[in-house]
N, CA and C atoms as a LAMMPS dump frame, in Angstrom:
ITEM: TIMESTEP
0
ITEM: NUMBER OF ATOMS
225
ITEM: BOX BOUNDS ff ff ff
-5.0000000000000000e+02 5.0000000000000000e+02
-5.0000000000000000e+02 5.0000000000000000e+02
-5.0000000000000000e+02 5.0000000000000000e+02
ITEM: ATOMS id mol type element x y z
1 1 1 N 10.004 -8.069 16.323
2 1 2 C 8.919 -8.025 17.266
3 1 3 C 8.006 -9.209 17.002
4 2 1 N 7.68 -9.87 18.203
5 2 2 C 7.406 -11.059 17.704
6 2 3 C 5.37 -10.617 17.785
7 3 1 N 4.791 -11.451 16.972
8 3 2 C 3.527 -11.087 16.707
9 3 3 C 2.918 -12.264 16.183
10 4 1 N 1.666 -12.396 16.965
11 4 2 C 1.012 -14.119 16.16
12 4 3 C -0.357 -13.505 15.84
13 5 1 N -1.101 -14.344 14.708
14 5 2 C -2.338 -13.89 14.503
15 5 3 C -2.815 -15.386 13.648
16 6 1 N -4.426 -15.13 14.046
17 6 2 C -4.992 -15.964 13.37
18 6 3 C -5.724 -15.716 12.045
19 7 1 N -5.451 -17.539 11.383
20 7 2 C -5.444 -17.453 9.783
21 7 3 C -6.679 -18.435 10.034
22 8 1 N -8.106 -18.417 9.131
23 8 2 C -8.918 -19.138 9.069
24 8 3 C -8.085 -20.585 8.239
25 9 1 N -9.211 -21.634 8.207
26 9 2 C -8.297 -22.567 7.904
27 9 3 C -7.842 -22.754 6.316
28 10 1 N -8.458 -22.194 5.622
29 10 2 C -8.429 -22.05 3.986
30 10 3 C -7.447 -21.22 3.5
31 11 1 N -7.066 -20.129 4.599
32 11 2 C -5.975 -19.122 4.247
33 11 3 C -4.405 -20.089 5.144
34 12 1 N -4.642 -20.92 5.817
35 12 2 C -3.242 -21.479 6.456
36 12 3 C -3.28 -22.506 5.438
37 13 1 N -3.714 -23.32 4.456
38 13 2 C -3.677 -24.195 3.465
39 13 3 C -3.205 -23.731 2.697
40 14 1 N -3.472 -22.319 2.117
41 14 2 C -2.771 -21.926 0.662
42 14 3 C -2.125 -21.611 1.442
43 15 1 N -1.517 -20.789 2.489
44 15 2 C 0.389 -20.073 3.003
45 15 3 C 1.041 -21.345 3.232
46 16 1 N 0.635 -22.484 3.8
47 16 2 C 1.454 -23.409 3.722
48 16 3 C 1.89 -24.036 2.449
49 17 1 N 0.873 -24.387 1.806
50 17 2 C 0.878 -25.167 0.268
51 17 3 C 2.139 -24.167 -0.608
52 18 1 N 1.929 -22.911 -0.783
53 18 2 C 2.663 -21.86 -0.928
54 18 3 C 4.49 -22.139 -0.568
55 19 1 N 4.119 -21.927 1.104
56 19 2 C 5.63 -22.356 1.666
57 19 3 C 6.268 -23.732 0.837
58 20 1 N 5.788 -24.549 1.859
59 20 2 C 6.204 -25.769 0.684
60 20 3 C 6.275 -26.157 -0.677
61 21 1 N 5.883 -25.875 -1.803
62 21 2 C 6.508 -25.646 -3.262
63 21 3 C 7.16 -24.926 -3.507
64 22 1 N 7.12 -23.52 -2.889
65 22 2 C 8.491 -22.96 -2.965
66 22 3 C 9.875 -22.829 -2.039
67 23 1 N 9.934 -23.753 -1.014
68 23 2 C 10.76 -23.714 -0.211
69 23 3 C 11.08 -22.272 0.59
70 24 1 N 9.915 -21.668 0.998
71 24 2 C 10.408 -20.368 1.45
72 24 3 C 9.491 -20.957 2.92
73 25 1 N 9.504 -19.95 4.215
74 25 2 C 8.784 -20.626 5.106
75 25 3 C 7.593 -19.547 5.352
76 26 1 N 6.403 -19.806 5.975
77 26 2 C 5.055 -19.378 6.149
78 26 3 C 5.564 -17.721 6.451
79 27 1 N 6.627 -17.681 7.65
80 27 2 C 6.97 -16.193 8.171
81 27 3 C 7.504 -15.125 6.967
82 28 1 N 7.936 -15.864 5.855
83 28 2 C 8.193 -15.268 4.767
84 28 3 C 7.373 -14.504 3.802
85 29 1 N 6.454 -15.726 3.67
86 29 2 C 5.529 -14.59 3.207
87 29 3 C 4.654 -14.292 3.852
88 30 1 N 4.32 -14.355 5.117
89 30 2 C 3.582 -13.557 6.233
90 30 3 C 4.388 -11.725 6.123
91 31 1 N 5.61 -12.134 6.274
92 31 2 C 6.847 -10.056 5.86
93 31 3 C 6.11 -10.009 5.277
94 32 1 N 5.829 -10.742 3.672
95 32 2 C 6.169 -10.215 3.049
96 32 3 C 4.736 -9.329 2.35
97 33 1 N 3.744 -10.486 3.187
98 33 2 C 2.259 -9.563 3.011
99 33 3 C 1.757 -8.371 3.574
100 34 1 N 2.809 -8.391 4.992
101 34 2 C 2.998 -7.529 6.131
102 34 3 C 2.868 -6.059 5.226
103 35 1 N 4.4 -5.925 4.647
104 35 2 C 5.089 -5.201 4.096
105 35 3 C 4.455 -4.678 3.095
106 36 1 N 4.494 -5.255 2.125
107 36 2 C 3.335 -4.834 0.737
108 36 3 C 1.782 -4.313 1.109
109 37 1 N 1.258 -4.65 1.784
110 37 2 C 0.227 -4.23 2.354
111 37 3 C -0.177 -3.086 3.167
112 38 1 N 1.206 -2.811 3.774
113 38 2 C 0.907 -1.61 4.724
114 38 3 C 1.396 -0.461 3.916
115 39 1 N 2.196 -1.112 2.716
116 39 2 C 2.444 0.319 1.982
117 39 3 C 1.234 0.683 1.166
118 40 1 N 0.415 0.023 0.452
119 40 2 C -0.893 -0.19 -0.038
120 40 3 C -2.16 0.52 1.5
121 41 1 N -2.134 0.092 2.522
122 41 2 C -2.385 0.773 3.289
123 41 3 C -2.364 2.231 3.362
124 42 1 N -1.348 2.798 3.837
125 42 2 C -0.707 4.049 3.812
126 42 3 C -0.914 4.908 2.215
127 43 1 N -0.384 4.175 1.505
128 43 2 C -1.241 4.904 0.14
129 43 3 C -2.439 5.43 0.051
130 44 1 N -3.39 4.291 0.536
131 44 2 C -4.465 4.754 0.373
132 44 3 C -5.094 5.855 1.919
133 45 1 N -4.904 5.341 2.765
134 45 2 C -5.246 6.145 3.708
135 45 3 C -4.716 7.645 3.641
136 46 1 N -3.629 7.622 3.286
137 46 2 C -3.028 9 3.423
138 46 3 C -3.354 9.871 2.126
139 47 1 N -3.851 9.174 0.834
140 47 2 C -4.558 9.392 -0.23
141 47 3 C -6.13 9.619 0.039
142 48 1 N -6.272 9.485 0.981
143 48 2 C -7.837 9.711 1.394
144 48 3 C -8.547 10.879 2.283
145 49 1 N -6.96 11.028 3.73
146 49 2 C -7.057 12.223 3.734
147 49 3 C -6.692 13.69 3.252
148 50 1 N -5.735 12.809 2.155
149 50 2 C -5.583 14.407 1.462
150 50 3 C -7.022 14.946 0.25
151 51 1 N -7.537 14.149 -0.204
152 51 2 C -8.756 14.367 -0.95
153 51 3 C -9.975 15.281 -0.172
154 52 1 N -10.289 14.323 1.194
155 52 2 C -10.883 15.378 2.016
156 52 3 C -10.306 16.643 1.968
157 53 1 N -9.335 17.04 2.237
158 53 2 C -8.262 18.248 2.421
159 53 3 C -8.745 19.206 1.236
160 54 1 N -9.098 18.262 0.522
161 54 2 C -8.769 19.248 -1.394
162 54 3 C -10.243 19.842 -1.048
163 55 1 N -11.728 18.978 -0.955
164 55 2 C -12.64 18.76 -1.189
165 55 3 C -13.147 19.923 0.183
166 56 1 N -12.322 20.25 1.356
167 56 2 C -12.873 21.063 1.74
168 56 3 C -12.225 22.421 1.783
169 57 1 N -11.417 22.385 0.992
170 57 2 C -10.516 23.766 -0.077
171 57 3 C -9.556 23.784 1.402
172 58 1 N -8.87 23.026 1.636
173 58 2 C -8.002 23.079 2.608
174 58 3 C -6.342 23.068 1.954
175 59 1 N -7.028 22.008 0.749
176 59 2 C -5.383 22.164 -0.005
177 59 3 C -5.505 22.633 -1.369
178 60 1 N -4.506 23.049 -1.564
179 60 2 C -4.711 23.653 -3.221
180 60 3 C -4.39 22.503 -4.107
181 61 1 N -5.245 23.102 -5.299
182 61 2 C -5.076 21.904 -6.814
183 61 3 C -4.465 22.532 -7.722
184 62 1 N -3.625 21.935 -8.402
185 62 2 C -3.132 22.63 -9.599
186 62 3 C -3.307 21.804 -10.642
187 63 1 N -3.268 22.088 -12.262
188 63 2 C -3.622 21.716 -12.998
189 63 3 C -2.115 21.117 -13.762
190 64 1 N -2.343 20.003 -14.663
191 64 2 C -1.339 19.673 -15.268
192 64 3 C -0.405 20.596 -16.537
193 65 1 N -1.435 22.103 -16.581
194 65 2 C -1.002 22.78 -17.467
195 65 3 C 0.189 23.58 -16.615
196 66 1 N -0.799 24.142 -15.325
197 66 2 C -0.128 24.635 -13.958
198 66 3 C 1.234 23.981 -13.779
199 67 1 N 1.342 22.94 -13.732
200 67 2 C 2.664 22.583 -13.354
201 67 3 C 3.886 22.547 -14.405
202 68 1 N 3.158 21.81 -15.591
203 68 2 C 4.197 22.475 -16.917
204 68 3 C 4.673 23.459 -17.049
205 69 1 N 4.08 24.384 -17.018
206 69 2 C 4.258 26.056 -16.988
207 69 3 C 5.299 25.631 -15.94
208 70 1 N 4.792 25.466 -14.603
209 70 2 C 6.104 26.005 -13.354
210 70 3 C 7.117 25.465 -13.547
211 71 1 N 7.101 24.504 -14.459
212 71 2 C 8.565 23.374 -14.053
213 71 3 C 9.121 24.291 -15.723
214 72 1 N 8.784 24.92 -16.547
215 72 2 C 9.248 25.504 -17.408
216 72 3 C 9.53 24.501 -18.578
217 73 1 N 8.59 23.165 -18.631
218 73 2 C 8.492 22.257 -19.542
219 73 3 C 7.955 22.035 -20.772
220 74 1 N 7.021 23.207 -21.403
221 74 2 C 6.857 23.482 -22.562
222 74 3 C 7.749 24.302 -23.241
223 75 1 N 8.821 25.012 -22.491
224 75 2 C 9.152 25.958 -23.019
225 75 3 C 10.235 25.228 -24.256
């Protein structure tokens, strides 16, 4: 899917400078910030509404003793 966006001029200096010493091209690591980022994204967002969730007793907490016990890992 093709997609263009604008880079101030200090951020197209280092992705280019970047591209060129390492022989990879600008769209490369444009993925590849894409990619890493939206999982960092999604982490956190989806880490944010589950906290709300906890914080308004919507989801349950269990404790690290809680789960030892269930997984039968002290035993």
């Amino acid at each position: 899917m093709p997609t263009s966006i604008r880079l101030d001029a200090d951020t197209e200096k280092r992705l280019e400078f970047l591209a060129t010493h390492t022989g990879r091209t600008k769209a490369y690591y444009l993925r590849e910030l894409v990619e890493q980022g939206l999982d960092d994204l999604e982490d956190y967002y989806l880490a944010s509404e589950e906290l709300e969730r906890v914080r308004k007793g919507q989801s349950k907490v269990y404790s690290a003793a809680e789960i030892r016990a269930d997984l039968g890992l002290d035993n």
